[in-house]
C-alpha positions in Angstrom: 84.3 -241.6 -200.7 84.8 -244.5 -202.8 81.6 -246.9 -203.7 82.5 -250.7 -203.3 79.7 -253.4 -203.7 79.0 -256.6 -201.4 76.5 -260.0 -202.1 74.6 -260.7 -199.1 72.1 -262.8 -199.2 71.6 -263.5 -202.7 71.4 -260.0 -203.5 74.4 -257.0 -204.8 74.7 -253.9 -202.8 76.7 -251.0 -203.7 77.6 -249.3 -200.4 78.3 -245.1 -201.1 80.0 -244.1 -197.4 80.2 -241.4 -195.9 83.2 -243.0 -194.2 86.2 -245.6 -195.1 85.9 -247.9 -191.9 82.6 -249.9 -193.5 84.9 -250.8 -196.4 87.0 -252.7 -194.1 83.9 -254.1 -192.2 82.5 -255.3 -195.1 85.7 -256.7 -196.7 85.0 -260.5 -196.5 81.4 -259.8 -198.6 83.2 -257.2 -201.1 82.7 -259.2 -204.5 83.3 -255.8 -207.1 84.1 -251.8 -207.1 81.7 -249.7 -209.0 81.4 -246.0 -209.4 78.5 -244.2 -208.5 76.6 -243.1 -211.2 72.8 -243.4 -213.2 70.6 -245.6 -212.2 66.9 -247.2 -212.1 64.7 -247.0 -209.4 63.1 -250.6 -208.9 60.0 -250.8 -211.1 61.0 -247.4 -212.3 63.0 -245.1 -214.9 66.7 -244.3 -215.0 67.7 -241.5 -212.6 70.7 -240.5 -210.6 70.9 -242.3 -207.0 69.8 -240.1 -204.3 71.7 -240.3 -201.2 69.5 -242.3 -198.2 67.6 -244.5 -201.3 67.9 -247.8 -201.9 67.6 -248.1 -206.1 68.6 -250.5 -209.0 71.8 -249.9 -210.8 70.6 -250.0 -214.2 72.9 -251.6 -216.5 74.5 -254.7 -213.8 72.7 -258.0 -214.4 72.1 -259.3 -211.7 70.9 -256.2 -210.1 73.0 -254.3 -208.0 71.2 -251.8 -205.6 72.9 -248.8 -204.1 72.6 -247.5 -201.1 74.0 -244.3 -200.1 74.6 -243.1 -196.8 74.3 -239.2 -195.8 75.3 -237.5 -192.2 71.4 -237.3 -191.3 71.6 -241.3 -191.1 74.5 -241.3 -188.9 72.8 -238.7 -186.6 69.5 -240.6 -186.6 71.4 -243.8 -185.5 73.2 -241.6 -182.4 69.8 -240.3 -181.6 67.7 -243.8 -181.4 70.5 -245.2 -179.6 70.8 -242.4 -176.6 66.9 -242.4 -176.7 67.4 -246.3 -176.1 69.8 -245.9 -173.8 67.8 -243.8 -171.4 64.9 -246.3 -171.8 66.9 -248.9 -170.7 68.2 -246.7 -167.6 71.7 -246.4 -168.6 74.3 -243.8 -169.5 74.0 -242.8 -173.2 77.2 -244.3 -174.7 79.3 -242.6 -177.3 79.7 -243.9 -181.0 81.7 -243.1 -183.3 80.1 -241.8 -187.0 82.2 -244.7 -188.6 80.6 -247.2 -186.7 77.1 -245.6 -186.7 77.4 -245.7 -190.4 77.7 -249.3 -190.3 73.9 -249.7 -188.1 72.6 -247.1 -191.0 73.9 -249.4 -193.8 72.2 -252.4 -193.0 69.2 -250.4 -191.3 68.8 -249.7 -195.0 69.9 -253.4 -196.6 67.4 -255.3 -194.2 64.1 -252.7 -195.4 65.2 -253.6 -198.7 65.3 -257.0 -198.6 62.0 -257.4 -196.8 60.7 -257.7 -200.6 62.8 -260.6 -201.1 61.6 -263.0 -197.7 64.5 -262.1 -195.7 64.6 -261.0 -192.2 67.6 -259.7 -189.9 67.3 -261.7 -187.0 69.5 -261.1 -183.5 71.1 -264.2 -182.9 73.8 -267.0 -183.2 73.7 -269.1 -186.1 76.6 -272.3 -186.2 76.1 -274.7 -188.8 77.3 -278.3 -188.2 78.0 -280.8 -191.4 76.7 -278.1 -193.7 73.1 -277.3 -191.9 72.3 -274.6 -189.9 71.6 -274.4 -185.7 70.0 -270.8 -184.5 70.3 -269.9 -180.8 68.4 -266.7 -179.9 67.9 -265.3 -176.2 67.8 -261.9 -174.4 70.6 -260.0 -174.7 73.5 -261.4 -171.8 71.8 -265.2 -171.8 74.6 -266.7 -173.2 74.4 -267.2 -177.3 77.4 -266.8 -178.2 79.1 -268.8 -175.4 76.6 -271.7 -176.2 78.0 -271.5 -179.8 81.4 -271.5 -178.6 80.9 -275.0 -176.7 79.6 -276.2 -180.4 83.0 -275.6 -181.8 84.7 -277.1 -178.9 82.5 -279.8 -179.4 82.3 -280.5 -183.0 86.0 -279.0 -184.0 86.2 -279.0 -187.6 82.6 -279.8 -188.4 81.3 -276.7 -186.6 81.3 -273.4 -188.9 80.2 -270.3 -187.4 77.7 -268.9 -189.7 76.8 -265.5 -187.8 77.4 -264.7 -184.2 75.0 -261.8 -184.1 72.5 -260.2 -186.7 72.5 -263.1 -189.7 69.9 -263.1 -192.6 67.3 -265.4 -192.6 65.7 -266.3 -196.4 61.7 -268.0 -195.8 60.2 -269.7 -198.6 57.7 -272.4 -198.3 60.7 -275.0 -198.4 62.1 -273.6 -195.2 64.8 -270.9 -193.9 68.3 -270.1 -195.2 70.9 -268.9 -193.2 73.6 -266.2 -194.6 76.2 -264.7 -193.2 77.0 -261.1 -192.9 79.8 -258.4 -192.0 77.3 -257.7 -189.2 78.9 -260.4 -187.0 79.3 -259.1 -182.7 82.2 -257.7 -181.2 84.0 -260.9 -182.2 83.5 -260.6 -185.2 82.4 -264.5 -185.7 81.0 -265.1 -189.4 81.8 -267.3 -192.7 80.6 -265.6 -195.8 78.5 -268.6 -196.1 74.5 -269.8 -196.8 73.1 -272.4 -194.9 69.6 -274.3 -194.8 68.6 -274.1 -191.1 67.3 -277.0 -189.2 65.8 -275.3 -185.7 65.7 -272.3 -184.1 66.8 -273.0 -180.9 65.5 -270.2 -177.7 68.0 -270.5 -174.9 67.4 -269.8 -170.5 70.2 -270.7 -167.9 69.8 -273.9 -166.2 71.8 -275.8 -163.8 70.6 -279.4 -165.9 70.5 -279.4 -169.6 67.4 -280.3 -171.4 65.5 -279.5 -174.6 61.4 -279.4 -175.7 59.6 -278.4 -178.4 58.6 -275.0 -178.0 54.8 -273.5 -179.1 54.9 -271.1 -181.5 52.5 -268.5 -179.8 54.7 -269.0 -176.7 58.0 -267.9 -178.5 55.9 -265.6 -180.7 56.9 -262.5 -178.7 60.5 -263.3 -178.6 60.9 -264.0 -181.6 59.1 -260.4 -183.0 61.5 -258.6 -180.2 64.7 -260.3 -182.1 63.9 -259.5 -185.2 64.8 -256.1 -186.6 61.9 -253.5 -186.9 61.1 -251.7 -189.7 60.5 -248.0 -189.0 57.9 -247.8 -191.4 54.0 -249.2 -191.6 54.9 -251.5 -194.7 58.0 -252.7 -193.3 56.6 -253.9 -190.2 53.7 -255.5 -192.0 56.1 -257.5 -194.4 58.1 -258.5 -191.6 55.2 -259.5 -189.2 54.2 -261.6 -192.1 57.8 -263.2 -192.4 57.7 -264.1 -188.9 54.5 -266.0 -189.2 55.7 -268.2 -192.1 58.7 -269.0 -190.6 57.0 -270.2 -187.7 55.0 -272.4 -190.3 57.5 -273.8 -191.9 60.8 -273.9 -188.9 60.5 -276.1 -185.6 61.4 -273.9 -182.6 62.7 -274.9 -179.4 63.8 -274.4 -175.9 67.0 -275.0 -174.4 67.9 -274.5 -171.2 71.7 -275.2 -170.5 74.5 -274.7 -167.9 77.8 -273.8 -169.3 79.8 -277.2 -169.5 80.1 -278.5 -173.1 78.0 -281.4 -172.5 75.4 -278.5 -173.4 76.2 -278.5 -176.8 75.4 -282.4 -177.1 72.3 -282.3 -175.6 71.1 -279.3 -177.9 72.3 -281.0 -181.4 71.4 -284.4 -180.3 68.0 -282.9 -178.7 67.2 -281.2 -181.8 67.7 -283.8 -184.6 65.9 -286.2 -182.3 62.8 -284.2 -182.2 62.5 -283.1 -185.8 63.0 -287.0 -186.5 59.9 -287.3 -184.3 58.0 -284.7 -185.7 58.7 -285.9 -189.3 57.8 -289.6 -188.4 
């Protein structure tokens, strides 16, 4: 199958399927074609890439990692997601391999860029005049219709950034927002970066209102929407990466009812508070 290579987040992946559908997933983020071929481990000596590895292209500058998909991958994703299924109580639903390739992809991209401060994080990220908003809830709360009400809102200001699983860069600065192929069912991203000015956790309400949230309060939410490492290392880098954004992000709570007066109360609530907490 033909190699093609995407930038997300700063950083060049060249994708080796298993399957042609991810090309056309990926196609707003495709930025050149390459071949498969040698290349360099990171920190390491030329060698040829080794499908299910995550190694440096050697001659691209800037670097260009490959990542190379195999059938195992797609199996393992089928198998985690029945075993979740039947945790959850629910019939084991049926995937296709193309689309399970996809989940394996950036299963691999998000351990990779671990080393470079950046999380996958499950929520909705809608930038308004350039800066970033990030809504994040259990699954069915309502995220994406909240971000909906932003665009009705705001019209041509609002941008969605990601609807679903968007990267988030931490440096001591703050937290960057990037799109990604990896974007819902409706498919809701700009192949964009953003700085990000709140993270924002919503609940149902029949009144909306907005607070400052603790950060050991959200603290467990915030580790169960962000994606897990299956390895030791990777969950100790992204543990870490949790707590600085903490340290360096306000978080809030939002509780909202579905009229688009919700979407005032959240922007306006937000930028009033960080004022507040910068005064």
């Amino acid at each position: 199958m033909e190699s093609f290579t995407i930038r997300l987040a700063g950083q060049y992946f060249t994708i080796c399927p298993v399957c042609d559908y991810i090309r056309e997933y990926c196609k707003d983020y495709i930025v050149a074609d390459v071949k498969r071929g040698t290349a360099t481990e990171v920190g390491g000596t030329a060698a040829e890439s080794t499908p299910g590895n995550t190694v440096a292209c050697a001659t691209e500058s800037p670097v260009y990692f490959s990542i190379a998909t195999t059938q195992s991958d797609i199996d393992f994703e089928r198998e985690k997601s029945a075993r979740e299924d039947t945790k959850e109580g629910i019939p084991i639903r049926q995937f296709s391999d193309a689309y399970l390739e996809t989940l394996a992809v950036y299963r691999k991209i998000a351990d990779h860029l671990l080393s470079y401060d950046t999380l996958l994080f499950h929520g909705s990220v809608i930038a308004v005049d350039g800066e970033g908003y990030l809504f994040t809830a259990k699954s069915g709360t309502g995220k994406s219709t909240h971000t909906r009400l932003w665009r009705e809102y705001f019209g041509e200001r609002a941008v969605m950034v990601n609807d679903d699983k968007p990267l988030l860069r931490i440096t001591d600065s703050g937290v960057t927002a990037y799109g990604t192929p990896w974007d819902g069912k409706h498919r809701l991203s700009t192949n964009i970066a953003v700085p990000l000015k709140g993270i924002c956790i919503l609940t149902r309400d029949t009144t909306n209102h907005i607070e400052p949230a603790e950060p050991h309060a959200v603290y467990p939410l915030i580790v169960q929407q962000t994606n897990r490492s299956l390895s030791a290392d990777g969950m100790k880098q992204t543990l870490s990466l949790i707590d600085h954004m903490l340290n360096v992000m306000p978080v809030y709570r939002l509780g909202c009812n579905m009229n688009i007066e919700a979407a005032r109360v959240a922007y306006e609530g937000m930028n009033r508070l960080k004022k507040q907490e910068e005064s």
